[in-house]
C-alpha positions in Angstrom: 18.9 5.6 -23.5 15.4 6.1 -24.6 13.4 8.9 -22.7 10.0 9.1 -23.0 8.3 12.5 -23.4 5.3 12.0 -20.9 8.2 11.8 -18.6 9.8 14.9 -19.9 6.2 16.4 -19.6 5.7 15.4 -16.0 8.8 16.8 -14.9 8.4 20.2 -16.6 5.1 20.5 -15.3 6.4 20.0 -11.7 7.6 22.9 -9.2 11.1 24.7 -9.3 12.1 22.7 -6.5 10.9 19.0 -7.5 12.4 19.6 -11.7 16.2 19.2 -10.1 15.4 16.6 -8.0 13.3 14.3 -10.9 16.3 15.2 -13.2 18.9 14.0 -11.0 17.1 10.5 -10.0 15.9 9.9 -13.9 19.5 10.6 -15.1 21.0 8.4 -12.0 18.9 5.3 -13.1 19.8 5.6 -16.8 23.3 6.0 -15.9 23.4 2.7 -13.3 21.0 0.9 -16.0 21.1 1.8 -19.6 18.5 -1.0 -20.3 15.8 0.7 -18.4 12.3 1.4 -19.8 10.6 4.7 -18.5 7.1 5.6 -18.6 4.1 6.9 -16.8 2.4 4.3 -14.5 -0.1 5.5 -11.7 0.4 9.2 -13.4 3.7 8.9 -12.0 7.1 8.3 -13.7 8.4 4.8 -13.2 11.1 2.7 -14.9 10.9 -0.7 -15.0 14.1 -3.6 -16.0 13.7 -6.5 -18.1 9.7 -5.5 -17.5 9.6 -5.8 -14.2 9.8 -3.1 -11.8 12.2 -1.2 -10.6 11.6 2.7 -9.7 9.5 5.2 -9.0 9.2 9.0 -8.4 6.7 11.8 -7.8 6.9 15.4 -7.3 3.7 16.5 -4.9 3.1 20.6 -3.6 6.3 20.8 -1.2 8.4 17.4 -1.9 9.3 14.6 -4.2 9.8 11.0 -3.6 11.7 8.1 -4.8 10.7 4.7 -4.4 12.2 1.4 -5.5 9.5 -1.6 -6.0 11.4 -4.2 -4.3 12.9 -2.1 -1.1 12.9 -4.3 1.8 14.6 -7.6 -0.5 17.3 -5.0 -2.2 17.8 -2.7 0.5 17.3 -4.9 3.6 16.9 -3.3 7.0 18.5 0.5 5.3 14.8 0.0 3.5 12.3 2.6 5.1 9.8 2.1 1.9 6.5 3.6 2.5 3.9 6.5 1.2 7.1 9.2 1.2 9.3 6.1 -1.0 12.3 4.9 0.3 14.3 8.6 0.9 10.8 10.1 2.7 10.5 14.0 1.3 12.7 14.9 -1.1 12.8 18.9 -0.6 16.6 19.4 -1.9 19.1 16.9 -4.1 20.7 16.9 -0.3 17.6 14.7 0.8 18.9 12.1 -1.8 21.9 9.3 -1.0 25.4 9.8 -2.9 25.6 8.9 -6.6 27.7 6.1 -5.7 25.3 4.9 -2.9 22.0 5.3 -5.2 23.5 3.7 -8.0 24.3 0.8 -6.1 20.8 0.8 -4.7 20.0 0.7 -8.6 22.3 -2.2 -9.3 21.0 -3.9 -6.1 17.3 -4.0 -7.9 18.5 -4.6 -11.3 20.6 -7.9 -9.6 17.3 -9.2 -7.5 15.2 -9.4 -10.9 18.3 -10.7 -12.2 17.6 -13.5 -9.7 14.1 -14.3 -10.9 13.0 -14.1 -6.8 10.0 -13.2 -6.1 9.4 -10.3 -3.5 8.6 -10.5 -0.3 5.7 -8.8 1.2 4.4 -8.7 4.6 1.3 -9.4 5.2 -1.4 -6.6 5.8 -3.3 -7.3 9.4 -6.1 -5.2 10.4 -6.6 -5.5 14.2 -10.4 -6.5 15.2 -12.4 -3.8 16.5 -12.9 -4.0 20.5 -16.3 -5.9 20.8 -19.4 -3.5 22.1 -20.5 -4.3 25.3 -24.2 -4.1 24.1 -23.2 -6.3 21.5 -21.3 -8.8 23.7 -24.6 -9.1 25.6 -26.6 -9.8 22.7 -24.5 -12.7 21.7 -24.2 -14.2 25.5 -28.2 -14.5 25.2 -28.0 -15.9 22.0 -25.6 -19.3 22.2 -26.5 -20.0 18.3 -25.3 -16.3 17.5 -22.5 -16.5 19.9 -21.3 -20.1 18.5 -21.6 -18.9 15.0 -19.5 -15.7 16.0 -16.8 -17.4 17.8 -16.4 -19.9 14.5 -16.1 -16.6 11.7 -12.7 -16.1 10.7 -11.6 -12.5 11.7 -12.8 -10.6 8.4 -16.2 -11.5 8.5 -15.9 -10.9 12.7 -14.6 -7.5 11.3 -17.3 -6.8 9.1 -20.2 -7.2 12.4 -17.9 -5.5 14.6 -17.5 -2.2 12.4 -21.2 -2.4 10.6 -22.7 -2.3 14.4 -19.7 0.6 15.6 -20.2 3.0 12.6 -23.6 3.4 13.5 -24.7 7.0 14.5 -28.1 6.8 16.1 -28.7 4.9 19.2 -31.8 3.3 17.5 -29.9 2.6 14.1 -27.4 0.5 16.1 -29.8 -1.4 18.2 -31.4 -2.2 15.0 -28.0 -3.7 13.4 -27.3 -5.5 16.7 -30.7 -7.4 16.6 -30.3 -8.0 12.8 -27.1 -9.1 13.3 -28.0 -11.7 16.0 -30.8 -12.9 14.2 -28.5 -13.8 11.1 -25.5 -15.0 13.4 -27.9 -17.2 15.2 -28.7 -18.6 11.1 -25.0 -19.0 10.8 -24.7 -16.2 8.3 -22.2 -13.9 7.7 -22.6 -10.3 7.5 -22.7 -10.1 3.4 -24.6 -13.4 3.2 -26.6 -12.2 0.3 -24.2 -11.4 -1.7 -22.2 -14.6 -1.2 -22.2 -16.9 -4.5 -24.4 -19.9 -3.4 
């Protein structure tokens, strides 16, 4: 089992609490997979299989958390994977699943990059901003502005939308609405001059 020392340094420099609970996950992955490869990868420890992959932790003020890279395809609908990692704050070794449990979770991850799948991620889907009524009535004057509008896929919709709704002043945003017309009416999109021609 190789260790590597940034690991041993990030532990140690880690609260009372979190040191117990970063030993006991780093010695359960070595134990379930002796071919794992530890480092430091976002500042963070993580462990990675056949280099892909496979585990992280963290230790943070008042909790730790463990995360495994391919959650929902190894763990299925038990996978609650998110910004607290799979086990959500780790305050105690209670917070963490059985040995057994874990290092099936382990062999679970170490089996699906076994398989050579590739993981499966859901998409991420911002929801449009609600359209302004003062907006709205800018467009309905303008048919060219409202055609081109209607025809923008939903990011560059997004982009009007938020550029005319961040606005503080009253004045700053009926400014952007009748800039945005004019260039809507032109059939540009909101970062037209940046685009590559």
């Amino acid at each position: 089992m190789s260790r590597d020392p940034r690991v041993d340094a990030y532990i140690e420099g880690r609260a009372d609490f979190a040191r117990p609970i970063l030993n006991h996950i780093r010695t359960a992955i070595h134990a379930a997979c002796p071919q794992v490869e530890e480092g430091i990868k976002w500042g963070v420890p993580a462990f990675s299989y056949k280099s892909r992959p496979l585990a992280g932790m963290a230790a943070f003020k008042a909790h730790a958390t463990l995360g495994f890279w391919n959650s929902n395809d190894v763990r299925g609908d038990d996978a609650k994977a998110g910004a607290m990692g799979d086990f959500g704050r780790l305050t105690s070794l209670a917070d963490l699943p059985d040995d057994s449990a874990l290092a099936g979770i382990i062999r679970a991850g170490m089996a699906f990059i076994d398989s050579g799948a590739k993981p499966t991620r859901q998409p991420s889907v911002r929801p449009e901003p609600q359209m302004p009524d003062d907006l709205a009535s800018a467009l309905a004057a303008n048919s060219a502005a409202q055609a081109s509008f209607d025809r923008f896929p939903p990011s560059c919709r997004r982009e009007y939308l938020e550029w005319i709704i961040e606005a503080k002043r009253p004045e700053t945003r009926a400014r952007r609405i009748g800039q945005a017309v004019e260039w809507m009416a032109e059939g540009k999109k909101r970062n037209w001059k940046y685009e590559k021609c």
